[in-house]
C-alpha positions in Angstrom: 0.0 0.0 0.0 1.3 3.6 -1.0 1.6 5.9 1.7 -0.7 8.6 2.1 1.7 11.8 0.3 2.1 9.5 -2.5 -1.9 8.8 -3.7 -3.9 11.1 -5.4 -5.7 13.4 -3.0 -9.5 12.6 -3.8 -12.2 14.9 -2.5 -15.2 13.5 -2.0 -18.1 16.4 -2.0 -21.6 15.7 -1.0 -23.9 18.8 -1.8 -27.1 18.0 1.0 -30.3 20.4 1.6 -32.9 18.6 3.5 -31.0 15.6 3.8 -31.6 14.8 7.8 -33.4 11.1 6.7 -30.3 9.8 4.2 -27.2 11.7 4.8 -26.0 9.3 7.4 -26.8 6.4 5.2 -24.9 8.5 2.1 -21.7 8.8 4.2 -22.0 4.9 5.7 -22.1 3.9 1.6 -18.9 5.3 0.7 -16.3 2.4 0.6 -13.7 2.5 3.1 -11.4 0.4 -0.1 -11.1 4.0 -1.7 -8.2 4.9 0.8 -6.2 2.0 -0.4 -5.4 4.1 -3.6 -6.5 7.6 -2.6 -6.0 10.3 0.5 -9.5 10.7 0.8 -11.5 13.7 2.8 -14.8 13.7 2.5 -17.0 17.6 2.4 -20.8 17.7 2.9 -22.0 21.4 2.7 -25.5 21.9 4.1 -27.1 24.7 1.4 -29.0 26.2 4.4 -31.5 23.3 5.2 -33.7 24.0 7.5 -34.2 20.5 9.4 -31.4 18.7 11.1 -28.8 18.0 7.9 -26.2 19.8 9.2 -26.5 18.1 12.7 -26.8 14.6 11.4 -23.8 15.2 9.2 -21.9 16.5 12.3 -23.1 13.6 14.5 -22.0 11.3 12.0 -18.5 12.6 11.9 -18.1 12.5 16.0 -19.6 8.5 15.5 -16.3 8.2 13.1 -19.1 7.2 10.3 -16.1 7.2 7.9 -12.6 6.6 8.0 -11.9 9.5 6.6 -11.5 13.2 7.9 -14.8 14.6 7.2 -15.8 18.4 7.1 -19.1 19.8 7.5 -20.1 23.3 6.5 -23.3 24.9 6.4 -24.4 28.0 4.2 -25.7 30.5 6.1 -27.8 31.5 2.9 -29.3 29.3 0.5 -26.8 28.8 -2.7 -28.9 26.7 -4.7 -27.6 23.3 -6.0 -25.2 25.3 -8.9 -24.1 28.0 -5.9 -23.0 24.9 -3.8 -21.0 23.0 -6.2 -19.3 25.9 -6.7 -18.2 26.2 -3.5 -16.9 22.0 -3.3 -15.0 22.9 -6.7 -13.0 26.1 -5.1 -12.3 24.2 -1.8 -11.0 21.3 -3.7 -8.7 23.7 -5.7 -7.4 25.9 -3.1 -6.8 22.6 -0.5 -4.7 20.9 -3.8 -7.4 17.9 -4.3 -6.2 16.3 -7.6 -10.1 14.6 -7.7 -13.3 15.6 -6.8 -16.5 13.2 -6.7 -19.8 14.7 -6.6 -22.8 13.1 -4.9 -26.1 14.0 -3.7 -27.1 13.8 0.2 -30.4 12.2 -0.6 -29.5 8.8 -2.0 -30.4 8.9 -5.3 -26.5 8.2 -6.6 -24.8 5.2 -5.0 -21.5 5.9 -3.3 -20.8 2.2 -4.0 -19.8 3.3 -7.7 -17.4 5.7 -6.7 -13.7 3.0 -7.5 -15.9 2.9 -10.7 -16.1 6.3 -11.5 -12.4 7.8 -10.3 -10.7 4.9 -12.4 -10.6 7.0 -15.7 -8.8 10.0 -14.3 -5.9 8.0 -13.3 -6.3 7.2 -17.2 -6.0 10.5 -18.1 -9.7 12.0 -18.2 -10.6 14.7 -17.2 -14.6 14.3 -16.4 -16.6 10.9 -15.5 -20.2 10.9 -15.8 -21.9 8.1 -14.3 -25.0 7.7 -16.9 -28.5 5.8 -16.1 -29.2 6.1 -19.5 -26.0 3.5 -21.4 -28.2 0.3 -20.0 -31.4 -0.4 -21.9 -34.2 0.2 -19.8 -32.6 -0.1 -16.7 -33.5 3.6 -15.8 -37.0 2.7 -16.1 -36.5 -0.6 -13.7 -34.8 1.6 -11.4 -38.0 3.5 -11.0 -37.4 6.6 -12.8 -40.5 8.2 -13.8 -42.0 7.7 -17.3 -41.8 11.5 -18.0 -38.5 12.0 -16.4 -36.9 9.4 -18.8 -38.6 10.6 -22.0 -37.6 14.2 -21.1 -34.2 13.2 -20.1 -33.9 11.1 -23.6 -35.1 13.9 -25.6 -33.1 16.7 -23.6 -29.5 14.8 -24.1 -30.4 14.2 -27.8 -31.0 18.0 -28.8 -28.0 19.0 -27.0 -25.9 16.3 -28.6 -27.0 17.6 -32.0 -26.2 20.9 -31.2 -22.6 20.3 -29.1 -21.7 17.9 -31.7 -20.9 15.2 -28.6 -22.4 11.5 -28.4 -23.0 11.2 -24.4 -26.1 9.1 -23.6 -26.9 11.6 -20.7 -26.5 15.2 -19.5 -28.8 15.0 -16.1 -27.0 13.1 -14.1 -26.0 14.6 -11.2 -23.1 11.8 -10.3 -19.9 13.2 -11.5 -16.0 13.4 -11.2 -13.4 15.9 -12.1 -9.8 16.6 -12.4 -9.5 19.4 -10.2 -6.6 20.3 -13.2 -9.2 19.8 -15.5 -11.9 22.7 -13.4 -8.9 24.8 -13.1 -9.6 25.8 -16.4 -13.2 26.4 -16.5 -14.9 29.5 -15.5 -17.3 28.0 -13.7 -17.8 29.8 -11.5 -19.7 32.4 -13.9 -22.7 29.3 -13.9 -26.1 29.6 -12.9 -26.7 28.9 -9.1 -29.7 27.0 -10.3 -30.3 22.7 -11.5 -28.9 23.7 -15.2 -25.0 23.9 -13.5 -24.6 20.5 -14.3 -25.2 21.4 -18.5 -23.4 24.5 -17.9 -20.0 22.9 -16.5 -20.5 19.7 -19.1 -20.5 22.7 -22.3 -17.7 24.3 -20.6 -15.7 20.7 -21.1 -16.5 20.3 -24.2 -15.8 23.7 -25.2 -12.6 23.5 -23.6 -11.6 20.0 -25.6 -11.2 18.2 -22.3 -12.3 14.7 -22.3 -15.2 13.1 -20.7 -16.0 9.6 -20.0 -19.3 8.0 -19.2 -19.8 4.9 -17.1 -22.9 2.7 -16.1 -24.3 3.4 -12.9 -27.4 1.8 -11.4 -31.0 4.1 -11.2 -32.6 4.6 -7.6 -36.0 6.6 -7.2 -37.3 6.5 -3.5 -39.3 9.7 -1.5 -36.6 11.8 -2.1 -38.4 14.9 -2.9 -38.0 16.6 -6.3 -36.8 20.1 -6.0 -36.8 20.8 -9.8 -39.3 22.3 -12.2 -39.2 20.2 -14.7 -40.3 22.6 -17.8 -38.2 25.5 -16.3 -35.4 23.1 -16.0 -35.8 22.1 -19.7 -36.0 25.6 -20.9 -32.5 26.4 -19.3 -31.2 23.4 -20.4 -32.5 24.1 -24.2 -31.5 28.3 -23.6 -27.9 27.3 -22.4 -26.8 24.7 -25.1 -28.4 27.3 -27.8 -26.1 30.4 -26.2 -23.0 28.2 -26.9 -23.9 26.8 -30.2 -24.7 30.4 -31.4 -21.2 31.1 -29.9 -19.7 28.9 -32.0 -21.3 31.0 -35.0 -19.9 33.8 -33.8 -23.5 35.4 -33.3 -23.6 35.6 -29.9 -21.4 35.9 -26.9 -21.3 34.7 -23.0 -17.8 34.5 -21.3 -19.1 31.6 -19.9 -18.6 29.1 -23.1 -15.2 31.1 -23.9 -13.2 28.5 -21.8 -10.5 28.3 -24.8 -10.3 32.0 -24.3 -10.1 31.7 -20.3 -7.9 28.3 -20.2 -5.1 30.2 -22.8 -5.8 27.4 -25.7 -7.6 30.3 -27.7 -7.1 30.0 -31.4 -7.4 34.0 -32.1 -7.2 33.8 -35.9 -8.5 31.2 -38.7 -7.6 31.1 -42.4 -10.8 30.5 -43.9 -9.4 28.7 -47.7 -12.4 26.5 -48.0 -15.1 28.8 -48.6 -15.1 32.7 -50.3 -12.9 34.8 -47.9 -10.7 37.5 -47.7 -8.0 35.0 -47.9 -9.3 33.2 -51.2 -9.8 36.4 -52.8 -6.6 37.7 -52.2 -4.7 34.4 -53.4 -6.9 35.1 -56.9 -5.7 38.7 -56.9 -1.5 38.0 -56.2 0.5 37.4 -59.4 2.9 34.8 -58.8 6.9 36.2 -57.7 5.1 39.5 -56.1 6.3 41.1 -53.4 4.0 41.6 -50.6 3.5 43.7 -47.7 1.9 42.0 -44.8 0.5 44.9 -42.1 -1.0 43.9 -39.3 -0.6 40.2 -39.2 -0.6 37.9 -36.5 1.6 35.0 -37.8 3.3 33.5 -40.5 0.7 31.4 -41.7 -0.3 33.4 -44.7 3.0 34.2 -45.4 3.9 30.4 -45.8 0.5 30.1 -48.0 1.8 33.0 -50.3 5.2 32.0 -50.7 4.1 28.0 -51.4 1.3 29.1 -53.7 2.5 32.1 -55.6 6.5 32.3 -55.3 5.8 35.2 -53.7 8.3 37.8 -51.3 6.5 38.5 -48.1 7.7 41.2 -45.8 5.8 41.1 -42.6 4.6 44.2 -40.5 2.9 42.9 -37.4 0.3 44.3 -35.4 2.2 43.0 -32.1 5.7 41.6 -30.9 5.8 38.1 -33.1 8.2 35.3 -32.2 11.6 35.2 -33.8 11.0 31.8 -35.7 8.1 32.3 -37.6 8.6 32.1 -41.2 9.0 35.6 -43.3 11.3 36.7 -46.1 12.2 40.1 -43.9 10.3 41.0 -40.5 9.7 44.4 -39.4 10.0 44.0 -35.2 7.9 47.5 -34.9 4.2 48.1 -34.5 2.6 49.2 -37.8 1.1 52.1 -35.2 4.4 53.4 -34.9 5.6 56.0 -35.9 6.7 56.5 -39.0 5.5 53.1 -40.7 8.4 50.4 -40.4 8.5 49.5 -43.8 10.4 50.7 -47.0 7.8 50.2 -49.7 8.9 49.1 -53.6 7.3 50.1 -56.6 4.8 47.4 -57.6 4.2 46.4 -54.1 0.8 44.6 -53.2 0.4 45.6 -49.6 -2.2 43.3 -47.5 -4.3 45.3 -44.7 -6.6 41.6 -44.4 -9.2 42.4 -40.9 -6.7 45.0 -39.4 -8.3 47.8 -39.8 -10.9 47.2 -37.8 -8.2 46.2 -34.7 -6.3 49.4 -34.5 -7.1 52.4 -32.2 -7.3 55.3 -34.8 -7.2 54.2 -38.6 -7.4 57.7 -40.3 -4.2 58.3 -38.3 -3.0 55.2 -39.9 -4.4 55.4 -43.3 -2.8 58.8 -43.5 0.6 58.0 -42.9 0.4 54.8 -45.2 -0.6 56.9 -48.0 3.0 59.6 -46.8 4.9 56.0 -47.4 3.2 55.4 -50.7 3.4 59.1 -51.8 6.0 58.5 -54.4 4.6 55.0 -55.6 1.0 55.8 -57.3 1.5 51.9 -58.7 1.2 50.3 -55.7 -1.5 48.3 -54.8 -3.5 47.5 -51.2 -5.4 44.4 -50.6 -8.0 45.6 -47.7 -10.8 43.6 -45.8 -12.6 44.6 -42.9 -16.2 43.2 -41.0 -19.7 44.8 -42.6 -21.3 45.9 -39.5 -24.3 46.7 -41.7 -24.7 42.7 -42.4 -28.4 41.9 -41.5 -27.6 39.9 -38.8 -26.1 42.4 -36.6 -29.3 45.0 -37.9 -31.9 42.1 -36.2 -29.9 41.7 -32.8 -29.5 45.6 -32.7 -33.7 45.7 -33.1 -34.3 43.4 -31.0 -31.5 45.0 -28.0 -28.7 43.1 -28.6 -24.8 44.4 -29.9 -23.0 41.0 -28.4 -19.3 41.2 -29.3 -17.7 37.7 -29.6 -15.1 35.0 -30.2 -14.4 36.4 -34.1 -17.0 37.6 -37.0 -18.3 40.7 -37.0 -18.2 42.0 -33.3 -14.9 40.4 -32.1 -14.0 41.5 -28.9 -10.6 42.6 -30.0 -12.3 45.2 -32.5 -11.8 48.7 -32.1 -14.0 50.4 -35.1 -16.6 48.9 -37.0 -17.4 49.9 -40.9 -19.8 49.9 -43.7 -19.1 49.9 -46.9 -19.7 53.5 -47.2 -17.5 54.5 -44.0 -14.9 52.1 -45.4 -14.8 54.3 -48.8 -14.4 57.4 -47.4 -11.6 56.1 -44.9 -9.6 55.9 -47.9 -11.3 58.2 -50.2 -10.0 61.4 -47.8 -6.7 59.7 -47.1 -6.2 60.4 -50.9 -6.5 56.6 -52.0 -9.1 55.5 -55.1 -11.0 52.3 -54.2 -10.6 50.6 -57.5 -12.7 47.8 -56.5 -15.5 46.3 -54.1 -16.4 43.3 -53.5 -19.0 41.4 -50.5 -17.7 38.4 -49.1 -20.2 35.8 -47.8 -20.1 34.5 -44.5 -18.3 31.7 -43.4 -20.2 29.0 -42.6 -17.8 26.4 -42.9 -16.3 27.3 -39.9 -19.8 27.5 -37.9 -21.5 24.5 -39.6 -18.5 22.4 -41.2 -17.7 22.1 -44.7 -20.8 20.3 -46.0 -23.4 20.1 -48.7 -25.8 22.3 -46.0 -22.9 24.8 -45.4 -22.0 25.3 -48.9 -25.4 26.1 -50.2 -25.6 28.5 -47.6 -22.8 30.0 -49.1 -24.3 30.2 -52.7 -27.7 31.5 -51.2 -25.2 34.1 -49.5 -23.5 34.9 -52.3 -26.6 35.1 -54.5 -27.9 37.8 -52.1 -25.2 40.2 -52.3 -25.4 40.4 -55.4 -28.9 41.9 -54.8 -27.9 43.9 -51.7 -24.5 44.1 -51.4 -24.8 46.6 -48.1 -26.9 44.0 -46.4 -25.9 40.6 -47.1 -21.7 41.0 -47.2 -20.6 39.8 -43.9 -17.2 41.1 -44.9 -16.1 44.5 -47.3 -13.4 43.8 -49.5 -11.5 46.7 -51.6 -8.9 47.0 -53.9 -7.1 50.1 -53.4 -4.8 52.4 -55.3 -3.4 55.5 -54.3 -4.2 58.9 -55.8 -0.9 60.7 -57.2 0.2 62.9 -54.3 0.6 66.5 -54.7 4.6 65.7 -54.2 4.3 63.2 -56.8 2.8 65.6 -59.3 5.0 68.2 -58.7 8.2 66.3 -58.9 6.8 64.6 -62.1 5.9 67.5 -63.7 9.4 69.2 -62.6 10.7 66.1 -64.3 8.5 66.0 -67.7 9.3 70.0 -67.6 12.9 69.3 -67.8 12.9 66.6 -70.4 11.0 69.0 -72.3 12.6 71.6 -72.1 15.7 69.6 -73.0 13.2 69.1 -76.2 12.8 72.3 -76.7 16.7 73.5 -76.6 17.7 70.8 -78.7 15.1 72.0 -81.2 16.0 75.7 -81.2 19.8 74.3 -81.7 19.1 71.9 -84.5 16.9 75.1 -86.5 20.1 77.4 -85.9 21.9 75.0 -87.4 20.1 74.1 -90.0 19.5 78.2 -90.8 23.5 78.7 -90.4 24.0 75.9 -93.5 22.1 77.9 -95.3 
């Protein structure tokens, strides 16, 4: 047998509210085998019952119940059943649990199960669930309501389809978690209320963590039922919809960001399997060009550009980039410096792909790129930026809402938002001459997966720009050239003067000749 500093530390939390009749027997279930492999403790917290809960779990502790050290604690104020997990999950972090097992003070779960359910962590899960529903029909022999079980059946289905996950149940409240694996979850921005438990599973699938379900046996005694069943399903239904919109970029709720909050965030796709800003401008490169990157984030484009078109990329970031990624030259300034980092080439095709939008003044910017360019009137810019006029940011702004999110349209790294018309006359009064415009549909291979479903959406999208392109662009794309510059003009016309004159002299010295001859 290991000794005690050498087993995982395994928490086991029982969340109790007008459990006086079964806590006891709860806490006399748990198997005393468990501390051959773990350093157990055990946690009840009473959620402010108001029988004796807390006093039978206290008595039960001073009978030495379990052999484990056992806590009690009592909530002054009710928590509800999301409130009090919440609490189990911080203790268990900030007293360096590497497991935590939920059960229920009433009975309904049986602590017997637990050696069942802990074995995957060790196997490197990161979330049990123990499921009633992977048996056929043993839920039902277990005594679980008719209604419960069709509702149950038809809950877990809906929210598979919409999470893209294949569990057989979401409403079990029998769980265990890597307390590694709840480190990175901000779950503690859940409801207090039943729908915690759909809530925290999102948040693990969200987060890519992996969850494993194993049979556990169905009990239904005179346990009273706490939940309303039809406001429980509604917040079920409401909270899996919030974080499949999410993942449309349509909508945003910090609690399903748990990439974003966990430091795995992917901040920026290429989007080469459906019309983008990144398709378009591969189309409008000739191959050996030399290109101008501003504003990007990392070398993937550059790689795509040089492997697809030969071409020379010169990279401008927005921010500090790491020293290996992969550019012909890298400029280590800002491109909101001052001046612009970059010596620009006749003939240059300069990228500004979904910066515009990021940076904290762009007619600043805009200005001074056009006082680079001032000599170069054959230069060309590549520019892209989010249609805030796109009709589905016009119906959440009638109906109250302006949620910024992941990416799209209202990404919360965005700084300024444009129309086609404020696009123009960005460049337009910089003294630039958009050449060309063009509405790019939205991406719904990234939301939906590149399918038959996602690609017609994409020709219906497509198809409707052309009727309104204001409305149905998701993105604004422009081709950009700028307008000779005054210095440009002047120091041509200083230069076709002298040539000319040159003309002129040469002329008048061939007609003297000629008139001396004679």
């Amino acid at each position: 047998m290991a000794a005690d500093s050498e087993k995982p530390r395994l928490l086991i939390f029982i969340v109790a509210y007008h459990a006086e009749a079964t806590i006891e027997s709860v806490l006399r279930r748990i198997p005393h085998a468990l501390a051959d492999d773990y350093s157990v403790e055990v946690l009840v917290i009473d959620d402010g019952s108001r029988d004796r809960t807390f006093e039978r779990s206290l008595e039960a502790k001073l009978e030495g119940v379990v052999p484990f050290p056992l806590r009690v604690l009592f909530n002054p104020v009710n928590q509800g059943y999301g409130g009090n997990q919440k609490l189990g999950y911080h203790y268990a972090i900030e007293n360096g649990f590497d497991h935590v097992a939920l059960i229920h003070g009433d009975g309904q779960y049986a602590p017997e199960c637990m050696s069942d359910l802990i074995a995957p962590l060790r196997e490197g899960a990161d979330a049990v669930l123990g499921s009633r529903m992977l048996g056929k029909g043993t839920a039902l022999r277990g005594g679980m309501p008719l209604y419960k079980y069709v509702g149950n059946k038809i809950l877990t289905r809906l929210q598979n389809l919409l999470l893209g996950t294949r569990l057989s149940e979401f409403h079990s409240g029998y769980r265990v978690y890597s307390v590694k694996a709840l480190k990175r979850l901000p779950f503690h921005l859940n409801t207090n209320d039943f729908h915690f438990d759909t809530e925290i599973i999102i948040q693990f699938v969200r987060a890519g963590l992996t969850i494993v379900e194993i049979p556990i046996p169905t009990h239904y005694g005179d346990e009273v039922c706490r939940v309303d069943g039809f406001q429980y399903a509604f917040n079920v239904m409401k909270a899996t919809l919030k974080a499949r919109v999410q993942e449309m970029s349509l909508f945003y709720d910090r609690r399903f960001d748990c990439k974003r909050f966990s430091g795995d965030d992917v901040r920026y796709r290429l989007k080469l399997d459906c019309p983008s800003s990144h398709t378009i401008t591969i189309e409008k490169l000739p191959r050996g060009s030399r290109v101008v990157d501003l504003g990007c984030l990392d070398d993937r484009l550059a790689t795509l550009f040089r492997e697809r078109l030969g071409a020379q990329v010169i990279a401008v970031p927005r921010e500090r980039l790491e020293s290996d990624f992969r550019f012909d030259d890298l400029s280590r300034r800002d491109i909101e410096g001052e001046p612009l980092p970059v010596v620009f080439d006749r003939g240059d095709y300069i990228l500004l792909l979904d910066v515009i939008e990021h940076l904290s003044c762009p007619e600043e910017f805009v200005d001074r790129l056009r006082h680079a360019l001032r000599l170069m009137p054959d230069a060309t810019l590549l520019v892209s930026t989010a249609n805030v006029a796109f009709f589905t940011a016009r119906i959440m702004l009638a109906i109250g809402e302006f949620n910024y999110g992941k990416r799209g349209i209202l990404d919360l790294s965005h700084r300024r938002l444009f129309t086609f018309g404020s696009f123009r006359r960005l460049f337009e009064q910089a003294g630039f001459s958009v050449v060309e415009e063009m509405g790019i549909p939205a991406p719904f291979s990234l939301a939906l997966g590149d399918n038959v479903f996602s690609r017609f959406l994409s020709r219906l999208n497509s198809f409707f720009i052309r009727l309104s392109r204001c409305l149905f662009s998701y993105q604004i794309y422009f081709v950009v050239k700028p307008l000779p510059s005054l210095e440009y003009l002047l120091s041509f016309a200083v230069e076709q003067s002298s040539a000319r004159e040159q003309e002129v002299l040469s002329s008048r010295s061939n007609q003297k000749a000629s008139e001396s001859e004679v």
